[in-house]
VOPAGU-2260 file (C-alpha; in pm, 1 decimal, decimal comma):
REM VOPAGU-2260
SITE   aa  ch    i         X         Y         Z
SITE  UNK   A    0    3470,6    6103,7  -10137,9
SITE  UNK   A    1    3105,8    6108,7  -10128,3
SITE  UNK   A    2    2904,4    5787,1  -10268,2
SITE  UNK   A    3    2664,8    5939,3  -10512,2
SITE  UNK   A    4    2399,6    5722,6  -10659,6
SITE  UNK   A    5    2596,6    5631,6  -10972,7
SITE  UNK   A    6    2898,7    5513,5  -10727,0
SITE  UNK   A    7    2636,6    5282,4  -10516,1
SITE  UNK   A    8    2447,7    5116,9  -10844,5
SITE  UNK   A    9    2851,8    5020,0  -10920,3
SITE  UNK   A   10    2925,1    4913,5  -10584,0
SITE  UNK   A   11    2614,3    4676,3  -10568,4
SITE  UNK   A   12    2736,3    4563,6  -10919,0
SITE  UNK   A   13    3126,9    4477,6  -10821,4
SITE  UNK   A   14    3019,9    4333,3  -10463,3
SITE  UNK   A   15    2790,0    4117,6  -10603,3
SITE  UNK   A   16    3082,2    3941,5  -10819,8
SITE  UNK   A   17    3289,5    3934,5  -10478,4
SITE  UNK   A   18    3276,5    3627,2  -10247,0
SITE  UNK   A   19    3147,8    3678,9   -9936,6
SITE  UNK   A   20    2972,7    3967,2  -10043,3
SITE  UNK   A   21    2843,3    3759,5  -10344,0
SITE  UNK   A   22    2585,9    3583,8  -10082,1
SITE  UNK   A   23    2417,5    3875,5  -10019,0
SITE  UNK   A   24    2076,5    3932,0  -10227,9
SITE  UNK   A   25    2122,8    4290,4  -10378,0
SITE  UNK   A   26    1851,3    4434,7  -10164,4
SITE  UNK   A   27    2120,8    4397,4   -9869,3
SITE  UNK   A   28    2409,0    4505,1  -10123,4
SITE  UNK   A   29    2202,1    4793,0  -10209,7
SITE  UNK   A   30    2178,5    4845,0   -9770,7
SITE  UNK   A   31    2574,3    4821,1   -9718,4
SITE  UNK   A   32    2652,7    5072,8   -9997,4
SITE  UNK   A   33    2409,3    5327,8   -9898,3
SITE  UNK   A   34    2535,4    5279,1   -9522,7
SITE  UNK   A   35    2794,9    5480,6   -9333,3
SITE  UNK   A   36    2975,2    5193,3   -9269,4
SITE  UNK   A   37    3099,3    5206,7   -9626,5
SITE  UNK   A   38    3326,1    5470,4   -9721,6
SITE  UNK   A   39    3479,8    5543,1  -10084,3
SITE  UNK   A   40    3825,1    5675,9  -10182,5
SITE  UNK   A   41    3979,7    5747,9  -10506,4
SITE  UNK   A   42    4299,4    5727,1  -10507,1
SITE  UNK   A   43    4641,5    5907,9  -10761,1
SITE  UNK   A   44    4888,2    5652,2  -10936,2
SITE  UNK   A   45    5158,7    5593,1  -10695,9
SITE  UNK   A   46    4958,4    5620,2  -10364,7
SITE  UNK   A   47    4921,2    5320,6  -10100,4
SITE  UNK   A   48    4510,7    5198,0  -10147,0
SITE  UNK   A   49    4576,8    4899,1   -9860,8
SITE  UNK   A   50    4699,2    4909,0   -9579,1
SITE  UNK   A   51    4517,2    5293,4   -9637,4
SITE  UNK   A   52    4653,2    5504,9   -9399,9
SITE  UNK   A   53    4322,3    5687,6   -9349,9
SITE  UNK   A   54    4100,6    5413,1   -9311,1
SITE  UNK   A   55    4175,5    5125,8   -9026,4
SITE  UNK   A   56    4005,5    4792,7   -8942,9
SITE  UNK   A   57    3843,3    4733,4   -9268,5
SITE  UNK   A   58    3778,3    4536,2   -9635,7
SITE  UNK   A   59    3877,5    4660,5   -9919,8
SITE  UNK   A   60    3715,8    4612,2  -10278,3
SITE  UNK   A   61    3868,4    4741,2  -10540,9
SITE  UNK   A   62    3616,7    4963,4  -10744,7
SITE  UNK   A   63    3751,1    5120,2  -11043,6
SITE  UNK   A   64    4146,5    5103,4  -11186,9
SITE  UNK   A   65    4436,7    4934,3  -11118,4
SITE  UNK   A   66    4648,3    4801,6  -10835,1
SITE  UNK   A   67    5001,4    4638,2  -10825,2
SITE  UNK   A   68    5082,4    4439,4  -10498,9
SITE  UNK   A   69    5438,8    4510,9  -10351,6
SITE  UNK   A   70    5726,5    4299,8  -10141,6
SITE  UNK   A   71    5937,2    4594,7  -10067,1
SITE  UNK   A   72    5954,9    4743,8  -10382,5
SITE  UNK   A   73    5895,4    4430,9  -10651,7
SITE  UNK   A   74    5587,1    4408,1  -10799,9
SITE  UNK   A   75    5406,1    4069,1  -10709,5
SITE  UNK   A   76    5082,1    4112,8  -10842,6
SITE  UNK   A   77    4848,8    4302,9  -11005,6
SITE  UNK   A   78    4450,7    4353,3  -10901,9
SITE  UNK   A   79    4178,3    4493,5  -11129,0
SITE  UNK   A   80    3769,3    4600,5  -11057,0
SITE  UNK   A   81    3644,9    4365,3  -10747,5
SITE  UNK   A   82    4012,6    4236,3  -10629,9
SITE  UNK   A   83    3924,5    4204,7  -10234,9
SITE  UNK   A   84    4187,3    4303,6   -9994,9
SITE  UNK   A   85    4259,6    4220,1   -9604,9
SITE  UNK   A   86    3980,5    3950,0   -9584,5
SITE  UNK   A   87    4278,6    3731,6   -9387,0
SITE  UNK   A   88    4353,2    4006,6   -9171,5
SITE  UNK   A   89    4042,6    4161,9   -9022,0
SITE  UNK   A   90    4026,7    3872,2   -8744,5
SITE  UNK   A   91    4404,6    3845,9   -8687,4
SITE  UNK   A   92    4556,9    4205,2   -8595,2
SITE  UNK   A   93    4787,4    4077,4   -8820,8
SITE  UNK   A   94    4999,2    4334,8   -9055,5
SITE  UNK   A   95    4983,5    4352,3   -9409,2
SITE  UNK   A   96    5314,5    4193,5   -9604,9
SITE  UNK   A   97    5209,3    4320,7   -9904,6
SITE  UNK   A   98    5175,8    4694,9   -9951,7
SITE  UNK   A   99    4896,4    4771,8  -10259,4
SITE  UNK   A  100    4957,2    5117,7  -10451,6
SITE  UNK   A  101    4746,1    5261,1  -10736,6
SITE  UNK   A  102    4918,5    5161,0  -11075,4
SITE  UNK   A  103    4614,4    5362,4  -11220,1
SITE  UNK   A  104    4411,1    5627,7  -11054,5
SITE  UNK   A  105    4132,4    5402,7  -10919,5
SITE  UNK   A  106    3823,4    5384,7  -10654,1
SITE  UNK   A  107    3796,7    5123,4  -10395,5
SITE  UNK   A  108    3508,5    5097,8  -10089,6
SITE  UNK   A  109    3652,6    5023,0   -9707,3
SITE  UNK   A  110    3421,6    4825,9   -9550,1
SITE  UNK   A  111    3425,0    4820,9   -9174,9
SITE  UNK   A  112    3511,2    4545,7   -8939,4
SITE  UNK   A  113    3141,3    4681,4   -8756,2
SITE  UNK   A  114    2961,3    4594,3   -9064,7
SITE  UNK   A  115    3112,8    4262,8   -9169,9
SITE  UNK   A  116    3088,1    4134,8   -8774,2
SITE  UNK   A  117    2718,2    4210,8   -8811,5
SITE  UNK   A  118    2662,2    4053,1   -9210,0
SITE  UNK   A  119    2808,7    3758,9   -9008,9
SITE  UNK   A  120    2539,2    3777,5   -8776,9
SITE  UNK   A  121    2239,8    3812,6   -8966,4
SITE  UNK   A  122    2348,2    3595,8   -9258,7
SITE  UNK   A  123    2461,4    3240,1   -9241,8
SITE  UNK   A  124    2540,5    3252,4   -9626,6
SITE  UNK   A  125    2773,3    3559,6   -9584,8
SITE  UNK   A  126    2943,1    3363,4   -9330,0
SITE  UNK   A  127    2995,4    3025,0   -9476,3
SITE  UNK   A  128    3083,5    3270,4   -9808,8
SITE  UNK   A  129    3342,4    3441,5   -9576,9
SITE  UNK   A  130    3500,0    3073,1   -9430,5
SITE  UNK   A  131    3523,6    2917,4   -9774,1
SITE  UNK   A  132    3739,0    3266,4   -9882,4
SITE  UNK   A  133    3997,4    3237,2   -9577,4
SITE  UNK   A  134    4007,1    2820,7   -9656,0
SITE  UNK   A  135    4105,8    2891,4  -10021,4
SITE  UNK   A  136    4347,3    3150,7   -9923,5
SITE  UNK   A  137    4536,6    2920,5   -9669,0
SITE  UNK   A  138    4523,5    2644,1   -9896,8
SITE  UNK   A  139    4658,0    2868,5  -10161,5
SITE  UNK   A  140    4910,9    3024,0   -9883,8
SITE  UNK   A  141    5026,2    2637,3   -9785,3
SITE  UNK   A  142    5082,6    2549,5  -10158,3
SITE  UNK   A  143    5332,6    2912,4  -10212,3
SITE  UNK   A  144    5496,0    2836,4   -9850,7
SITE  UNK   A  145    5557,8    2493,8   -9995,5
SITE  UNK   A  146    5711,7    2621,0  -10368,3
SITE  UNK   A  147    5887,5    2918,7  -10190,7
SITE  UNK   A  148    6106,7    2721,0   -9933,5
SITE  UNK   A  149    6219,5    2472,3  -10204,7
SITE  UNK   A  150    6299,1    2807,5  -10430,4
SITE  UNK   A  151    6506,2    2948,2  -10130,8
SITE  UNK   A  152    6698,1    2576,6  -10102,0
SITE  UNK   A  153    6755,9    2519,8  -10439,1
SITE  UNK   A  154    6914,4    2912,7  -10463,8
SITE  UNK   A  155    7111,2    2880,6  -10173,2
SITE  UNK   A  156    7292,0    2535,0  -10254,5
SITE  UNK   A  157    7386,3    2668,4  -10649,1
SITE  UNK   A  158    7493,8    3013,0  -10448,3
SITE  UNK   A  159    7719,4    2763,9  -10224,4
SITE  UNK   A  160    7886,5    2549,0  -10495,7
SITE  UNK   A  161    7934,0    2883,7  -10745,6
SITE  UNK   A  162    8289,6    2985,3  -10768,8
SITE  UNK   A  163    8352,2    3325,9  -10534,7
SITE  UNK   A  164    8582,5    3577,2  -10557,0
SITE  UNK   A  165    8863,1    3733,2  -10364,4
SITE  UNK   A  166    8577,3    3959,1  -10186,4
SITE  UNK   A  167    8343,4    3655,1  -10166,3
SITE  UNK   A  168    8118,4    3733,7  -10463,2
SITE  UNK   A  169    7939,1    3515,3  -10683,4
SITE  UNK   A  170    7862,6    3658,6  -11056,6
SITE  UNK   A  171    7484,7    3644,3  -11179,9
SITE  UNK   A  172    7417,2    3626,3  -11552,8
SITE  UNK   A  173    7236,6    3956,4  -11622,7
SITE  UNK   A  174    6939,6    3762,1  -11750,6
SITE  UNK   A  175    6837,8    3691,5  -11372,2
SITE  UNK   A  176    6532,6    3545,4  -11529,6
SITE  UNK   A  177    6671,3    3254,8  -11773,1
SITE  UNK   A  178    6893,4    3153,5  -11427,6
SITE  UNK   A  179    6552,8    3077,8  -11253,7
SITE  UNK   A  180    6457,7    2883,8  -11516,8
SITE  UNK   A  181    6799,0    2733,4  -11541,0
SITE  UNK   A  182    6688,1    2605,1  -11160,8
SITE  UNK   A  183    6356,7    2522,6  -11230,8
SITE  UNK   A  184    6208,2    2781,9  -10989,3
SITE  UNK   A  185    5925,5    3019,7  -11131,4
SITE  UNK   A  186    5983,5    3376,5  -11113,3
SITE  UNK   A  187    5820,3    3467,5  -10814,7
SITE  UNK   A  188    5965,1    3227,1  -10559,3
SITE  UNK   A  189    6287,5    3257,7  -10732,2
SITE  UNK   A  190    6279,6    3655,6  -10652,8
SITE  UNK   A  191    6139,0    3602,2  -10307,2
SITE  UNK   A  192    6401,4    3393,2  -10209,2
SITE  UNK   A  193    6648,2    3629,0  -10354,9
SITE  UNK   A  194    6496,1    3890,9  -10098,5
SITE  UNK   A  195    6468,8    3673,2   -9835,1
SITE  UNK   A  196    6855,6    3585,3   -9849,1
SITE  UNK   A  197    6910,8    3985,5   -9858,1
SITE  UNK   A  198    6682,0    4070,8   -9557,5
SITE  UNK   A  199    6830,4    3838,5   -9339,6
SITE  UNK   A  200    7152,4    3919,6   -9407,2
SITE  UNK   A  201    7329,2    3584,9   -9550,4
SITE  UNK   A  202    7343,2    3794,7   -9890,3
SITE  UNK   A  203    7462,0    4102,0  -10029,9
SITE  UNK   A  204    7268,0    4160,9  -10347,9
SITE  UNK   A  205    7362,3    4468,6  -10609,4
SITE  UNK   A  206    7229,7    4316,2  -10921,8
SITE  UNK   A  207    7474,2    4183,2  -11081,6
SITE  UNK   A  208    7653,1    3955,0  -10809,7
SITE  UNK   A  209    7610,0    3806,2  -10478,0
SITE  UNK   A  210    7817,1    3859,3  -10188,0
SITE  UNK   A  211    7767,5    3602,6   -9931,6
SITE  UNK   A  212    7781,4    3768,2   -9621,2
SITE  UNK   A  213    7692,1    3441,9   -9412,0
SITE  UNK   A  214    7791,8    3121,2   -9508,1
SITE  UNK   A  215    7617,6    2978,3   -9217,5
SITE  UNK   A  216    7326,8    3196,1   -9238,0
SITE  UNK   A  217    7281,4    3077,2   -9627,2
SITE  UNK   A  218    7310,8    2725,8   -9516,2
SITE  UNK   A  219    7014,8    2712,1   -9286,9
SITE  UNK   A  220    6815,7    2755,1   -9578,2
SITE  UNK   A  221    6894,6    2413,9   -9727,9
């Protein structure tokens, strides 16, 4: 959609909350919002804002609305004005594992890889802002790696020592949630490890039992 001059006076606003574009003085921000290197798109409840289909090899900022981050289709997280998408992926070639939808019709800028390569270039703040981002998201990516492989061994040994039946099943309590607490395991890594076991086939999950498909398979994640 077209940036009028109500859209850029907001852009300059949420971009100067957003690290790296917070090291930017707003005469630049005011530069990058009125460039065509920016685009804006508005997008329905329900539709995919990042990876956007339409737009490739760019930032996101999230303008206006609401997001939800998915892993296949359970909601991880949920993003508001100036959440900042594909910062750890515009280097890599790397492909998004979290899909981002509109949980509220909302605007968000695409900024493009051409434009941040040459903020880079002509500011050493913007770039040092940029390094710090990708540090605290590996740090923060090291610490969930960390939580999520204990969630997946501490799952798979109580799915091992549960009693089975004839076709191999284990029975869940329908409160999947007070059973991750039961294990000590918050929520997220609990469910992540639940999908993990499913996608790789050691489990066969239907929401109220476990089949285990793979004994051995389930036992390489202890």
């Amino acid at each position: 959609m077209k940036m009028r001059p109500e859209h850029e006076k907001k852009a300059v606003r949420v971009l100067g909350a957003v690290a790296p574009f917070s090291a930017l003085s707003v005469q630049k921000l005011t530069e990058l919002a009125g460039s065509e290197n920016v685009q804006l798109k508005e997008f329905a409840v329900g539709q995919q804002v990042f990876p956007c289909r339409s737009v490739k090899d760019a930032l996101c900022v999230l303008l206006s609305g609401e997001c939800r981050g998915l892993s296949g289709k359970r909601i991880v997280s949920v993003s508001g004005e100036g959440a900042l998408f594909g910062a750890e992926l515009l280097y890599t070639g790397a492909q998004a594992e979290i899909k981002v939808e509109a949980s509220q019709v909302c605007r968000a800028l695409f900024i493009s890889h051409n434009a941040i390569d040459m903020l880079i270039e002509d500011s050493s703040d913007f770039a040092r802002s940029y390094i710090a981002l990708l540090s605290r998201q590996l740090v923060q990516a090291k610490a969930e790696s960390g939580t999520d492989d204990r969630a997946q061994k501490v799952l798979a040994e109580y799915l091992l020592t549960r009693p089975r039946n004839a076709k191999g099943e284990v029975s869940l309590p329908q409160d999947m949630l007070r059973l991750a607490k039961l294990l000590g395991l918050d929520k997220n890594s609990f469910f992540k490890a639940v999908d993990k076991f499913n996608s790789s086939g050691a489990i066969l999950y239907n929401g109220t039992s476990v089949c285990i498909a793979d004994e051995e398979k389930l036992k390489n994640f202890i």
